[in-house]
N, C-alpha and C positions, 0 to 999 in steps of 0.2 A: 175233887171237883171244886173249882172256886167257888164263893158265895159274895156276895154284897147284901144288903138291905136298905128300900126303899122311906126316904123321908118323910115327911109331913107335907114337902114340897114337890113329892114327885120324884127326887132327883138319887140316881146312885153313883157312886164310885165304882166304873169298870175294874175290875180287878188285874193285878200286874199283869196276869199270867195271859190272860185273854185279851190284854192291849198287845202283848208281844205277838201272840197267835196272830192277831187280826191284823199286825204293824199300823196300828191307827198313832195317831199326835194328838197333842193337845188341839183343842175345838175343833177336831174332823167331826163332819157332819157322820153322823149313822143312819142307817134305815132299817125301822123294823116292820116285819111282815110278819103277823099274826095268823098261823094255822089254823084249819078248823077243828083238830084237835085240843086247844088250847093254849100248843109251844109257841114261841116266836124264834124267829130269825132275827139276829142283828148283824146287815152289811156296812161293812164302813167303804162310804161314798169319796169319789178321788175328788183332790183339791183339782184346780182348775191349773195349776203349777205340773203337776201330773198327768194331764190330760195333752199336754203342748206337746207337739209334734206327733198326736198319734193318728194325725189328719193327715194324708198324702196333698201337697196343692194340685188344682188341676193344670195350673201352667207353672213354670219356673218364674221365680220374684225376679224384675228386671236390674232390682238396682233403685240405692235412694235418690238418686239424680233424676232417671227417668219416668219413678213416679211422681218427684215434686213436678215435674215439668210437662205431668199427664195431669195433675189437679191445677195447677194453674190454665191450663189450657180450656180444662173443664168449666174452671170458675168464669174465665173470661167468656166463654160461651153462654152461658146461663146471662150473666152478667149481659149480654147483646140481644140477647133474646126476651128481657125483662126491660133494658133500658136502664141507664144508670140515670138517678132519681139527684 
């Protein structure tokens, strides 16, 4: 069973064996959940890199053309409705 030990500062070195189990990277965030027993749990939390594409959209993306030319349209409306200054 690995082991580490705890600093002055709080801080330990995850041990090889248990980075590899967990497949965490350098500065992945962890989360630990403290049992009422007194174990904890440590998950490691997905980068936001990780996370892309596991979102269905609700519509299909039209295209960079016909969103710059939905935000222009947009702005120009805001823009009439506030009065250009």
């Amino acid at each position: 069973m690995p082991h580490s030990t705890l600093t002055d500062k709080g801080q330990t070195t995850v041990p090889i064996e248990v980075r590899t189990a967990l497949r965490v990277k350098a500065r992945q965030r962890l989360e630990w959940v403290v049992q009422p027993n007194g174990s904890a749990l440590v998950r490691p939390q997905p980068s936001a890199l990780q996370l892309f594409g596991s979102l269905k959209p609700q519509r299909p993306f039209p295209g960079h053309r016909k969103e710059k030319e939905a935000v222009r349209r947009a702005v120009a409306a805001q823009a009439a409705r506030e009065g250009l200054r």
